[in-house]
Backbone bond lengths (Angstrom), bond angles and torsions (degrees), N, CA, C in turn:
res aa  C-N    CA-C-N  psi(-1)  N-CA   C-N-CA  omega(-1)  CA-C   N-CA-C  phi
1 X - - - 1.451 - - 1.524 109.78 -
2 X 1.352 106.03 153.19 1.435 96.40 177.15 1.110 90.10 -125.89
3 X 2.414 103.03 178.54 1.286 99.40 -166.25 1.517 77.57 -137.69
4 X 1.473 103.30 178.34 1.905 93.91 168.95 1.854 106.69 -125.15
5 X 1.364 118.45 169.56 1.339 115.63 -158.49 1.422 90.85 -144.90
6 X 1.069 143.91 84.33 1.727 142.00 143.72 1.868 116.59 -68.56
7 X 1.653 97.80 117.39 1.691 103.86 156.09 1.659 107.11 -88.89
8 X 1.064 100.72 148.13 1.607 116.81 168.76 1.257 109.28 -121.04
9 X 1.181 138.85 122.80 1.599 142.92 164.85 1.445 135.75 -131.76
10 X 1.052 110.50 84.22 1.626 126.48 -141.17 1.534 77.12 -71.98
11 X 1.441 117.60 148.38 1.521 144.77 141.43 1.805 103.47 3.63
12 X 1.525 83.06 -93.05 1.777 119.32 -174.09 1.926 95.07 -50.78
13 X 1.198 131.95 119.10 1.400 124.57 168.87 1.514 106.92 -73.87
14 X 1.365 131.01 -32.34 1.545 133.40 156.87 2.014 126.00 -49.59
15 X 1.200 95.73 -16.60 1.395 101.20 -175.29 1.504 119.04 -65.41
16 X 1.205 129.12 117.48 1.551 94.61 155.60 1.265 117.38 -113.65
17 X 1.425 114.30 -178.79 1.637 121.70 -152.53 1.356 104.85 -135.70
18 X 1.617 116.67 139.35 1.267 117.09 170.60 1.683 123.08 -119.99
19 X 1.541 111.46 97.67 1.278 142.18 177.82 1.113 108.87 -24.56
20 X 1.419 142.35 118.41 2.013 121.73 154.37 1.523 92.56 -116.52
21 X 1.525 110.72 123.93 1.717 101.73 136.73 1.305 142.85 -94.24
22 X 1.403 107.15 157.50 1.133 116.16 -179.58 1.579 119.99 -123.02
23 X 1.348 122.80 133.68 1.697 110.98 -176.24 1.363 93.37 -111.48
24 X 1.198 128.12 145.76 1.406 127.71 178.85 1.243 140.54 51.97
25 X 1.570 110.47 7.47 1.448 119.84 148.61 1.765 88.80 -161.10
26 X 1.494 103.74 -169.01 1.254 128.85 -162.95 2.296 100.17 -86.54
27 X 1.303 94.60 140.32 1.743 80.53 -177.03 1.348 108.38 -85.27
28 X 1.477 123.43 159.87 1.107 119.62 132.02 1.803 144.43 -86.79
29 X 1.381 115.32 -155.02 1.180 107.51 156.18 1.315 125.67 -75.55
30 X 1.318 118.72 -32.02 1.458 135.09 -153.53 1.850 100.98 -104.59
31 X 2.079 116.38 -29.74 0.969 107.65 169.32 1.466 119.75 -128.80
32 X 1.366 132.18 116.73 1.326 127.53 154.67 1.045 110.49 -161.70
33 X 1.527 99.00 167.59 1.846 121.04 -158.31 1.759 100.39 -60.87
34 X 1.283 107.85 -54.40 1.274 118.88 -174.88 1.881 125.14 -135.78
35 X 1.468 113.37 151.27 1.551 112.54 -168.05 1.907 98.45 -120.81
36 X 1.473 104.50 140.12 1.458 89.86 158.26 1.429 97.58 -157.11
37 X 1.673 114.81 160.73 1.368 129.37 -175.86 1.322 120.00 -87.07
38 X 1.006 145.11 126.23 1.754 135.97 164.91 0.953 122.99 -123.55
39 X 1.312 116.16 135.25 1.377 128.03 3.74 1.439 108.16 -75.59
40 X 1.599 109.64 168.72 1.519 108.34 -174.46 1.995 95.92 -129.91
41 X 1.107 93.35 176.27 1.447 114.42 -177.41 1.243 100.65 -81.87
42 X 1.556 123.99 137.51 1.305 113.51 176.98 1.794 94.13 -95.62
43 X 1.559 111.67 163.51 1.228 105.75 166.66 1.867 117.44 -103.13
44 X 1.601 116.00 21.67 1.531 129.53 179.25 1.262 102.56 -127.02
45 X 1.706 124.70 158.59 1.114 121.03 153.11 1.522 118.12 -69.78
46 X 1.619 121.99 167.23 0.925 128.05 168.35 1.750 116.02 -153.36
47 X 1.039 115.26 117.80 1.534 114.44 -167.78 1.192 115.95 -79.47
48 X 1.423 108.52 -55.90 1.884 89.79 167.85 1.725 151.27 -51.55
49 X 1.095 113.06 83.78 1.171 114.99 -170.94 1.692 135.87 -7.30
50 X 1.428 114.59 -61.19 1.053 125.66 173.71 1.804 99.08 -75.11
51 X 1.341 123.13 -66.35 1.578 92.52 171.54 1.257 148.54 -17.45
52 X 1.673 99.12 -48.34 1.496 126.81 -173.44 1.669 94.93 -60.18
53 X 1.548 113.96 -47.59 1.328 108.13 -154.20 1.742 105.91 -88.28
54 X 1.060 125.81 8.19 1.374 147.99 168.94 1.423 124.36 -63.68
55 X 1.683 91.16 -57.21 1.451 115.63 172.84 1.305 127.59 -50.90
56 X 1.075 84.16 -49.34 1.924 114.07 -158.17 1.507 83.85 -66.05
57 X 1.514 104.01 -44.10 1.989 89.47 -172.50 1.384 122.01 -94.19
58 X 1.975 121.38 17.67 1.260 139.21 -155.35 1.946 73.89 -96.97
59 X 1.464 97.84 135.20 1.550 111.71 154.71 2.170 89.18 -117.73
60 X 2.059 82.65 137.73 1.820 80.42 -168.37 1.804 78.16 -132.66
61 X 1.550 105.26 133.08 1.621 127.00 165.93 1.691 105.40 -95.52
62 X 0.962 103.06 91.07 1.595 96.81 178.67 1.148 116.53 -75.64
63 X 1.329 120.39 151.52 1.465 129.83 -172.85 1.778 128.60 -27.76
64 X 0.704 112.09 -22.73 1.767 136.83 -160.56 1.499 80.60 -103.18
65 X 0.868 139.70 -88.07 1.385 141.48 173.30 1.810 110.96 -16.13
66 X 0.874 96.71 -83.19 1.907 100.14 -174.20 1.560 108.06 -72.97
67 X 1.212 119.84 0.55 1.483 122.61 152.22 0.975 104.82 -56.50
68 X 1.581 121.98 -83.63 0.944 129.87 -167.98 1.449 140.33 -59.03
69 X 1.451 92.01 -16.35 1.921 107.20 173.35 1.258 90.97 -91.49
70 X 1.467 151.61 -56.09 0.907 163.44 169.77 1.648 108.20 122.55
71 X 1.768 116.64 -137.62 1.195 131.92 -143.81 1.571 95.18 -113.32
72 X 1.208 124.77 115.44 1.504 100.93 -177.30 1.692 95.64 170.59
73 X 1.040 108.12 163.53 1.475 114.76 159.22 1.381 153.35 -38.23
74 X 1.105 111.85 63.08 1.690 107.08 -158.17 1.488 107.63 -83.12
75 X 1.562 126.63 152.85 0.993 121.29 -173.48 1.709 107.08 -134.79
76 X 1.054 121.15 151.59 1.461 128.89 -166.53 1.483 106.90 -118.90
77 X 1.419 115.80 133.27 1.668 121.11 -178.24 1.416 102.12 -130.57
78 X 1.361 122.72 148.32 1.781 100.07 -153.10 1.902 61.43 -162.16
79 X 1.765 103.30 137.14 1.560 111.74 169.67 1.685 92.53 -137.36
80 X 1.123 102.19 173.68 1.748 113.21 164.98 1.432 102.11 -85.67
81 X 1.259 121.96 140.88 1.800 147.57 164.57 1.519 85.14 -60.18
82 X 1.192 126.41 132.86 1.088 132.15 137.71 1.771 125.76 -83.97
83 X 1.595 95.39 158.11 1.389 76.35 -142.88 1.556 96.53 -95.78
C-alpha cells in the first residue's frame, strides 16, 4: 500500500496555511475530499528541532486513505489563514 507525504513551507515562518484537497480535479473552498492547517500541532513529543518543524508542516495520506480514493491525480490548494 502506499501512502502520500506533502511538506508545505510557506515563505513567512509566522504564516499559517489552509490546505484543500482535491482528487481528480482542482479543490475548492466549498469542495474537497480533505482540509488541513499549517503548521499543525503535533499530538507527540519530538526533540529535534528542525524535525519537529518539518512535521508540523508534513500533510500525511495514509495508506487506507489513497486506497480508497485510489490512483489518480490529486491536487493541492494551499491559501494564507487570515488572521
Amino acid at each position: 500500500m502506499s501512502s502520500v507525504h506533502i511538506v508545505v513551507t510557506p515563505e513567512d515562518s509566522e504564516t499559517k496555511l489552509e490546505c484543500y484537497l482535491g482528487i481528480g480535479r482542482q479543490p475548492t473552498l466549498q469542495s474537497y475530499e480533505s482540509n488541513f492547517t499549517i503548521p499543525h500541532q503535533l499530538s507527540y513529543e519530538v526533540s529535534d528541532t528542525q524535525l519537529k518543524k518539518e512535521l508540523e508542516h508534513t500533510i500525511f495520506l495514509p495508506p487506507e486513505f489513497v486506497q480508497e480514493m485510489g490512483i489518480g491525480a490529486y491536487y493541492l490548494g494551499v491559501r494564507p489563514v487570515c488572521k
